[in-house]
C-alpha positions as CSV (number, residue, x, y, z in Angstrom):
1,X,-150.5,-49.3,113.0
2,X,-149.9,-46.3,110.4
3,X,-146.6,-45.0,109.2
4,X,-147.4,-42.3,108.1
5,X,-144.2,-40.7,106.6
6,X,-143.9,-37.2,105.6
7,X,-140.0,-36.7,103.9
8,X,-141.1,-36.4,100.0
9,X,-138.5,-37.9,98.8
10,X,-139.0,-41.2,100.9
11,X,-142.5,-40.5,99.7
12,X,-141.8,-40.9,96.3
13,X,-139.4,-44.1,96.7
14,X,-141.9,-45.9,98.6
15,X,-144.1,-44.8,95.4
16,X,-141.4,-46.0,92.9
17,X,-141.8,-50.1,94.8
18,X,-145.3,-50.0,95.0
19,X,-146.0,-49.8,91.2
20,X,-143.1,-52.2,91.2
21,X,-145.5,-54.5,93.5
22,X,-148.1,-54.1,90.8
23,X,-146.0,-54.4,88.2
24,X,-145.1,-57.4,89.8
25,X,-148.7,-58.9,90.7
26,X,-149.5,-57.4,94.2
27,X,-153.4,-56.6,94.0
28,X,-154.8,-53.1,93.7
29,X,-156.6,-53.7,96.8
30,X,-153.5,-54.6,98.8
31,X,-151.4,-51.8,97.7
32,X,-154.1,-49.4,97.9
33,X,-153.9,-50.1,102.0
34,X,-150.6,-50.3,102.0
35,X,-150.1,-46.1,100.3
36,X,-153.0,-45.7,103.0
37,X,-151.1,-46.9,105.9
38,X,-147.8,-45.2,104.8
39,X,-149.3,-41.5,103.7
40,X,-151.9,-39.1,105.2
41,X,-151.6,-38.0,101.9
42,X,-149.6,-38.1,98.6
43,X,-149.5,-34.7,96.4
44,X,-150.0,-35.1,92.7
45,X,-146.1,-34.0,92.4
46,X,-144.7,-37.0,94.1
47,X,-146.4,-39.0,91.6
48,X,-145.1,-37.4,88.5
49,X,-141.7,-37.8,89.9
50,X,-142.3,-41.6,90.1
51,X,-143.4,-42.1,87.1
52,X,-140.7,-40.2,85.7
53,X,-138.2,-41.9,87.6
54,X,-138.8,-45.4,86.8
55,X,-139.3,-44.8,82.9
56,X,-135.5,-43.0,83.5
57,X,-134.3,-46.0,85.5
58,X,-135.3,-48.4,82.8
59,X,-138.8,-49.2,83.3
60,X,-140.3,-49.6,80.0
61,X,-142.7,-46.8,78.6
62,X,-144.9,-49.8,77.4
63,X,-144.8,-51.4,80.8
64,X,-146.5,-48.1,82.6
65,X,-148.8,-47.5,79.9
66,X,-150.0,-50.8,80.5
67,X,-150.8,-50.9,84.2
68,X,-151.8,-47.2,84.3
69,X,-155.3,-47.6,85.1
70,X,-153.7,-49.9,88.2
71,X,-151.9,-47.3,89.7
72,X,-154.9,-44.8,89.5
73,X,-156.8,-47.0,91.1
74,X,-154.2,-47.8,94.1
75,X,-153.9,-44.0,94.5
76,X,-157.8,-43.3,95.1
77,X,-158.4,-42.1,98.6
78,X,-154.8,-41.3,99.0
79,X,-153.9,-38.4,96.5
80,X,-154.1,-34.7,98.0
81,X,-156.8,-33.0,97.7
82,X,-155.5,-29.5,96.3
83,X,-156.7,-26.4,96.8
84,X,-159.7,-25.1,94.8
85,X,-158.5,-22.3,92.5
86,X,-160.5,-20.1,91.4
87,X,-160.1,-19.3,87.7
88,X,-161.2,-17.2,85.5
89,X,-163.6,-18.2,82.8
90,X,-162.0,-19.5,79.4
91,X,-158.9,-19.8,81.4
92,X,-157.8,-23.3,79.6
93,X,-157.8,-25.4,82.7
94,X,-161.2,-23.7,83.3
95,X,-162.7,-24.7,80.5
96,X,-161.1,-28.3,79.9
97,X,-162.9,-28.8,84.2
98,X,-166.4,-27.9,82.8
99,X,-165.7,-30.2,79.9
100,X,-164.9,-33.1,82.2
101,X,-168.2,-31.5,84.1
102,X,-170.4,-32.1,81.2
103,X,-169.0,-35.4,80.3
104,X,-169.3,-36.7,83.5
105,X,-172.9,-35.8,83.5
106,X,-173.5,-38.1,80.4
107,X,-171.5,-40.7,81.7
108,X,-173.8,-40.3,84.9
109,X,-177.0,-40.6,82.7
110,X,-175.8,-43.9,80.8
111,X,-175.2,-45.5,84.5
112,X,-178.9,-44.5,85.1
113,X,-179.7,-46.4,81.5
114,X,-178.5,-49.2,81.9
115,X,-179.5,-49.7,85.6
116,X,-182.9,-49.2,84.2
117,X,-182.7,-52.4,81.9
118,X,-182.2,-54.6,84.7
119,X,-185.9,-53.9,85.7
120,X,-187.1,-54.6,81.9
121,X,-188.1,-57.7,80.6
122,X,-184.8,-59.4,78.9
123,X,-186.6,-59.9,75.4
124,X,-188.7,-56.1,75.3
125,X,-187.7,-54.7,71.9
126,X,-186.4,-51.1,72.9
127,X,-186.2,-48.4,70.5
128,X,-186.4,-45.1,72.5
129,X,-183.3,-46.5,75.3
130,X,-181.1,-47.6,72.0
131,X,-181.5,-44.1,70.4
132,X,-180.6,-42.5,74.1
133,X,-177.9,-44.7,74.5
134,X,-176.5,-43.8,71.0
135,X,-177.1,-39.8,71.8
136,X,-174.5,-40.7,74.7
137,X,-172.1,-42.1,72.9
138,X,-172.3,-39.2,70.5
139,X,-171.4,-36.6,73.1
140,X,-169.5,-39.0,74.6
141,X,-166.6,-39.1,71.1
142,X,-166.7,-35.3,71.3
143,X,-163.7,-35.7,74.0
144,X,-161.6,-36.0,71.1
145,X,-161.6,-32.2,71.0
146,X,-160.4,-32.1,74.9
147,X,-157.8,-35.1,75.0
148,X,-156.5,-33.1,70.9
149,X,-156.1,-29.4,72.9
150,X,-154.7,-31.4,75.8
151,X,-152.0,-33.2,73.8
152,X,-151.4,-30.6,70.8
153,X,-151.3,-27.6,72.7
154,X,-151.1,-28.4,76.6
155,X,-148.3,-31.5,76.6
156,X,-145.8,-29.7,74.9
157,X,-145.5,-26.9,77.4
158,X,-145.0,-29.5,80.1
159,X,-142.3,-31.4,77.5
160,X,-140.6,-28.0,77.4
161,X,-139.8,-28.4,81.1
162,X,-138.3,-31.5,80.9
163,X,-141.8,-33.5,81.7
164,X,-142.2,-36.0,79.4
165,X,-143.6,-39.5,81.3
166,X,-146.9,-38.4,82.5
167,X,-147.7,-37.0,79.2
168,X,-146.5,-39.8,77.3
169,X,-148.4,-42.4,79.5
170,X,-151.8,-40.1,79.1
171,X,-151.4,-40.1,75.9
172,X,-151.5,-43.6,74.9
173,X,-154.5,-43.9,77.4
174,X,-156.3,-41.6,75.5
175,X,-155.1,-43.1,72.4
176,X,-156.8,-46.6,74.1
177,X,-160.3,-44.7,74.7
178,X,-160.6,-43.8,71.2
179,X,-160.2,-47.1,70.0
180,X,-162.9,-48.2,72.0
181,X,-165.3,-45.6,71.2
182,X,-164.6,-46.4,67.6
183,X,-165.8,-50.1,68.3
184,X,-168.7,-48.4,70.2
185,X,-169.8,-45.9,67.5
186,X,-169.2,-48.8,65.0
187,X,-171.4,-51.6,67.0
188,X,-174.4,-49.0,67.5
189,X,-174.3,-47.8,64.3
190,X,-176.0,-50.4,62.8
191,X,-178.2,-51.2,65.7
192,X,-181.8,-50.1,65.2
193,X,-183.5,-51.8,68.1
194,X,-182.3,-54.3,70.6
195,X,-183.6,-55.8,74.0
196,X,-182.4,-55.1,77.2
197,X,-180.4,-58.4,77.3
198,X,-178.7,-57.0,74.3
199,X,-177.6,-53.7,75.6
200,X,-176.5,-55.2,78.8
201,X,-174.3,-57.6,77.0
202,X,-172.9,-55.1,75.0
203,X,-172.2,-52.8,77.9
204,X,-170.6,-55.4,79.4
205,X,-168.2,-56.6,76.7
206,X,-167.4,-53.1,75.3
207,X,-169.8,-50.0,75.8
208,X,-168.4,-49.4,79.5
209,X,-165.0,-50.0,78.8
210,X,-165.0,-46.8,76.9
211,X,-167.2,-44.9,79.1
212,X,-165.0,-46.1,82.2
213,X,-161.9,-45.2,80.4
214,X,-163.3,-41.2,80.2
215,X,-164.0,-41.5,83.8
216,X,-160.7,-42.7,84.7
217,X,-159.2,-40.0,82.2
218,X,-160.9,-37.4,84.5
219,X,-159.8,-38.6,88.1
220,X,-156.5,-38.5,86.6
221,X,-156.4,-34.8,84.6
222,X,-158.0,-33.5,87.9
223,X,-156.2,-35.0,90.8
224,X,-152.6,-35.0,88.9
225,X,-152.5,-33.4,85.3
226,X,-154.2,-30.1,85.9
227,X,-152.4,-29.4,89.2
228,X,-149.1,-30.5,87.6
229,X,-149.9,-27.6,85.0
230,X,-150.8,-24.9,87.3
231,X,-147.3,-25.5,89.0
232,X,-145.5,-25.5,85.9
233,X,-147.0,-23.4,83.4
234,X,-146.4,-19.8,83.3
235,X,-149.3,-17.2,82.4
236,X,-148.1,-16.7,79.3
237,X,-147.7,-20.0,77.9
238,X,-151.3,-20.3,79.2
239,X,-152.4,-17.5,77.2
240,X,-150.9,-19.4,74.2
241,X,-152.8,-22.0,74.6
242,X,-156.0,-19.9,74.9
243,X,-155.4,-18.3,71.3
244,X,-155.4,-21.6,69.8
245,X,-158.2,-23.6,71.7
246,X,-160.5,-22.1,69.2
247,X,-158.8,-23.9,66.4
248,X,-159.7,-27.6,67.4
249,X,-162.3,-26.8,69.4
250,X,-164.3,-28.1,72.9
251,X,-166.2,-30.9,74.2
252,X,-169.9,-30.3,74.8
253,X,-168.8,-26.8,76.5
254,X,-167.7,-23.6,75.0
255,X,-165.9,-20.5,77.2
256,X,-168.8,-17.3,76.2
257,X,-166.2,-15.0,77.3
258,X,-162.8,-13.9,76.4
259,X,-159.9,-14.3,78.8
260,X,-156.4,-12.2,78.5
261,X,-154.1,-12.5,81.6
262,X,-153.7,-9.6,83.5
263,X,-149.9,-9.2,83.0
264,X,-150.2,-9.1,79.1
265,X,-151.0,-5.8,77.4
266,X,-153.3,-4.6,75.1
267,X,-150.3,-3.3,72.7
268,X,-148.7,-6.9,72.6
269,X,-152.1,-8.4,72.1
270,X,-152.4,-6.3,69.2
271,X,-149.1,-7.2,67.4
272,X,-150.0,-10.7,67.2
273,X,-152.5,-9.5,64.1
274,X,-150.6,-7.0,62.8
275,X,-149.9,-7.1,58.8
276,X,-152.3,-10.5,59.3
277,X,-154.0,-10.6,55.9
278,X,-155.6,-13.3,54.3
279,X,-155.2,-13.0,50.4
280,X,-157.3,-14.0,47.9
281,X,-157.6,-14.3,43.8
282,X,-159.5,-10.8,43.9
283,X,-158.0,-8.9,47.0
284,X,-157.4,-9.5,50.5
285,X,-158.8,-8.8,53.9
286,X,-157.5,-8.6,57.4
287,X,-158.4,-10.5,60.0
288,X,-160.7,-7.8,62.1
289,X,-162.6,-7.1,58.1
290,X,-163.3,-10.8,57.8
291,X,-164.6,-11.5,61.0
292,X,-166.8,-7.9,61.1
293,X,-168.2,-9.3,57.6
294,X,-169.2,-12.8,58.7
295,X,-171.1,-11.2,61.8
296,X,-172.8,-8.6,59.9
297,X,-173.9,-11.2,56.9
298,X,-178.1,-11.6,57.2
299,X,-177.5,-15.2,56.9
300,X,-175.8,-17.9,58.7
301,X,-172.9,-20.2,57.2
302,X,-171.7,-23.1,58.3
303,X,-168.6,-25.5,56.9
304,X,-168.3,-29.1,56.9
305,X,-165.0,-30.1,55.8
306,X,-164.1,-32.8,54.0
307,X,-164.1,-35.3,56.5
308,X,-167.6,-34.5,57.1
309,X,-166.1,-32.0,60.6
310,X,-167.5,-28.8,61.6
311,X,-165.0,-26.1,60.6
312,X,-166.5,-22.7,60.8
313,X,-169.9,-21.0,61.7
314,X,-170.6,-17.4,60.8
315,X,-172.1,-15.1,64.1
316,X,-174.8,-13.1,62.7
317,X,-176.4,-10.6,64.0
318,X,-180.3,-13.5,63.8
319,X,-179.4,-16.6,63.9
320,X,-181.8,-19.6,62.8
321,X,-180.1,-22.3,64.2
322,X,-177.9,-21.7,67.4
323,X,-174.5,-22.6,67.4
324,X,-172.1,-22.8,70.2
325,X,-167.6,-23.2,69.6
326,X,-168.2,-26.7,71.4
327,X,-169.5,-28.0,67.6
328,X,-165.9,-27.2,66.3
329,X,-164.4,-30.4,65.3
330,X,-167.2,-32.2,65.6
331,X,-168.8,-34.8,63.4
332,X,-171.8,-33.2,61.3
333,X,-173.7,-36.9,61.6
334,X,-173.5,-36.1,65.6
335,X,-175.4,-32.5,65.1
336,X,-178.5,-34.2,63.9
337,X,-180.9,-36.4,65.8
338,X,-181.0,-40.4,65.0
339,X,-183.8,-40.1,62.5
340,X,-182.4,-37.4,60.2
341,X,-178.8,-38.5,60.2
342,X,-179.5,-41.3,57.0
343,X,-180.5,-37.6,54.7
344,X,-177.3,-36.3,56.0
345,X,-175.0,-39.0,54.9
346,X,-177.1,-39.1,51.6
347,X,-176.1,-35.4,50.9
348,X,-172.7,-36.0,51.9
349,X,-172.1,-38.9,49.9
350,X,-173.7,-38.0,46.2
351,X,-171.6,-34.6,47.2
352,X,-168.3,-36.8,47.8
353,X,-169.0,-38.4,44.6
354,X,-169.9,-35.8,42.2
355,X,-173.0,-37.0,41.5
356,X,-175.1,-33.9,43.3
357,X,-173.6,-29.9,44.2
358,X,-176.9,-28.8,46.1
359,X,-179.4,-29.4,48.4
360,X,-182.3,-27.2,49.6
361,X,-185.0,-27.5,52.2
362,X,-187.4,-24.6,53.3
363,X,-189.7,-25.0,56.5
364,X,-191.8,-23.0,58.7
365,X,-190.5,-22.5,62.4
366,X,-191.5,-20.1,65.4
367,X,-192.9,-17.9,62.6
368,X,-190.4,-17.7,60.2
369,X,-189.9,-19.2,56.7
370,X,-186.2,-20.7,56.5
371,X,-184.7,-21.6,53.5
372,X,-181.4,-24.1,54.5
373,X,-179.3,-24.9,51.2
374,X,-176.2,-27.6,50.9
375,X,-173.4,-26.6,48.6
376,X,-170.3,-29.1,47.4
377,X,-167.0,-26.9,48.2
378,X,-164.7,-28.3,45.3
379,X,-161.4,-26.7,43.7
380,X,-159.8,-28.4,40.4
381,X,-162.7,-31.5,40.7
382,X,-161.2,-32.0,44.4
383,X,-164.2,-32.3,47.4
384,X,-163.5,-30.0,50.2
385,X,-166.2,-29.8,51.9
386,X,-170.3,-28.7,52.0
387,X,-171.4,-25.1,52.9
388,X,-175.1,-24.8,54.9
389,X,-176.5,-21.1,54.0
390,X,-179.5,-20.8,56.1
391,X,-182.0,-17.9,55.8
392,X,-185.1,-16.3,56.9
393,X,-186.8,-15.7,53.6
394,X,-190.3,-14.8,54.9
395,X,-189.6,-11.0,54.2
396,X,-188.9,-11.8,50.5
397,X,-191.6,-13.4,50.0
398,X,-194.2,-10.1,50.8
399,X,-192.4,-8.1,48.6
400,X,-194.2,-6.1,45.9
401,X,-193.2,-3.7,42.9
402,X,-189.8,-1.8,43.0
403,X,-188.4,-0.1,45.7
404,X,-185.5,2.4,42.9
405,X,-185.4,5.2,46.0
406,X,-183.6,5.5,48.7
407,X,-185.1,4.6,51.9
408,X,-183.9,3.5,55.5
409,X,-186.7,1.8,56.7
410,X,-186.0,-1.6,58.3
């Protein structure tokens, strides 16, 4: 027989001894019917205020982080389904849901992998399902970019209102998923083929305890996190947040459009750049002149910094080689397929130690003749970075004579 309650507070204190049940050794299963038979259905605020609760009460911080994933799973089936909203595009919430979108997609095409290797024979040397696998994994350590915008510039909006568990707790998940896409990225590294046997082994023992943890990560930013920020932020902290998103970057997914609440004027927009100038040895520029430059320049840029992240792209008016803000923040070895990524890490390291300043390539594609060129970014003998100028040079190449009179022609 059901009982079901409905008083939130008595919600929340039945909550509060349930993790205490897991805490204490009660199954997952067991308490998973037992919030079933005492809610219709919990909302995502009741569990905040749980979580909050105990830590204030004197449950340790360490002790929640530990059985986190516990209490997700004892909540599935039982959490509120909220509303859909419907936001705008580039809206930060918006964007950090297509992110999970895309990731979930990968995660769902790695399930269908390693299905697929049960049907193989256990000693069939695979080449082509190691290289897919690895291609995952690659996309899969761009959530860096979400879980830093989510922590950086998200968490300390909720800290501001006096919510600090939940974050806190999320945090050191995310902290936990890192370190076992590290081991991932570092086991598959120096993998070049492997058997079925091999991969399922190695799924077992570590590859799907870091692809698990991102899908875990998800359930709990949609069911709880996200709503929990809807309720508390206000439109303008949101708008915050927007301005700097660019700055670390997204996760396999970039916003195309701009978004500016509709409460916030043009004339305050404004005055966020005003007197914004960027100085140099030889002169300055604003803001508005650098990034007109860069989109008018005939060729495209693109900066790796020092620790070998995509930093900046130019937006010309042709470019060669698409480029999307998802690369932000991204590792350079994780733009390139497999079989080019050993001539990468060659430039990169003879550029790290002095031994080389450039590197050019030219090749013929879709009917142009592109020129790509590596440079080492250095100030006082100090590496910062490499610089990619790519250009069409085709139209260089047919020129004759002199041309010392003015003409317009394209």
């Amino acid at each position: 027989m059901s009982e079901i309650i409905n008083n939130n507070r008595l919600k929340i204190e039945k909550l509060k001894d349930t993790i205490k049940d897991i805490h204490n050794g009660i199954s997952v299963e067991k308490s998973n019917e037992k919030l079933k038979n005492l809610f219709s259905e919990l909302p995502h605020g009741a569990v905040v205020t749980a979580e909050q609760e105990l830590i204030a009460e004197g449950l340790p911080e360490e002790e929640i982080i530990k059985y986190c994933d516990l209490h997700s799973a004892a909540l599935k089936g039982v959490l509120q389904d909220e509303e859909s909203i419907d936001l705008p595009e580039a809206h930060p919430v918006d964007t950090f849901r297509k992110e999970n979108a895309f990731l979930t997609r990968r995660i769902e095409e790695y399930a269908v992998i390693i299905k697929s290797l049960t049907e193989l024979p256990k000693d069939l040397v695979l080449e082509d399902e190691l290289n897919k696998i690895k291609s995952i994994f690659n996309d899969l350590g761009e959530v860096e970019k979400h879980y830093a915008r989510k922590e950086n510039l998200l968490f300390p909006y909720l800290e501001k209102n006096d919510i600090t568990g939940p974050p806190m707790v999320m945090w050191a998940k995310d902290d936990e998923i890192r370190s076992f896409l590290k081991s991932s990225f570092e086991v598959l590294k120096d993998l070049k083929t492997a058997t079925p046997a091999q991969l399922i082994q190695l799924d077992e023992m570590l590859l799907s305890i870091a692809v698990n943890g991102i899908s875990e990560m998800i359930y709990k930013e949609e069911k709880i996190l996200f709503p929990m920020c809807m309720d508390t932020l206000a439109e303008t902290d949101w708008y915050q947040i927007y301005l700097e998103s660019d700055d670390t970057g997204y996760t396999l997914y970039a916003p195309a459009n701009k978004w500016k609440p509709e409460n916030i004027t043009e004339d305050e927009i404004e005055s966020r750049f005003e007197n914004d100038l960027v100085k140099f040895s030889t002169g300055s520029f604003s803001m508005s002149e650098i990034e007109a430059i860069f989109k008018l320049l005939p060729i495209d840029l693109t900066f790796v910094d020092a620790d070998d992240r995509v930093k900046f792209f130019s937006e010309g008016p042709k470019r060669i080689f698409q480029r999307n803000k998802s690369i932000i923040g991204r590792l350079v070895q994780h733009c390139h397929p497999p079989s080019s990524v050993h001539i990468v890490e060659k430039i990169l390291e003879d550029f790290k130690a002095g031994k080389q300043d450039k590197a050019a390539f030219w090749i013929r594609m879709h009917g142009m003749f592109v020129h790509i060129a590596y440079y080492a970014v250095s100030e006082n003998g100090k590496y910062l970075g490499t610089l990619e100028v790519t250009q069409e040079v085709g139209q260089y190449a047919k020129l004759e004579g002199e041309r010392r009179i003015l003409n317009y022609e394209d």
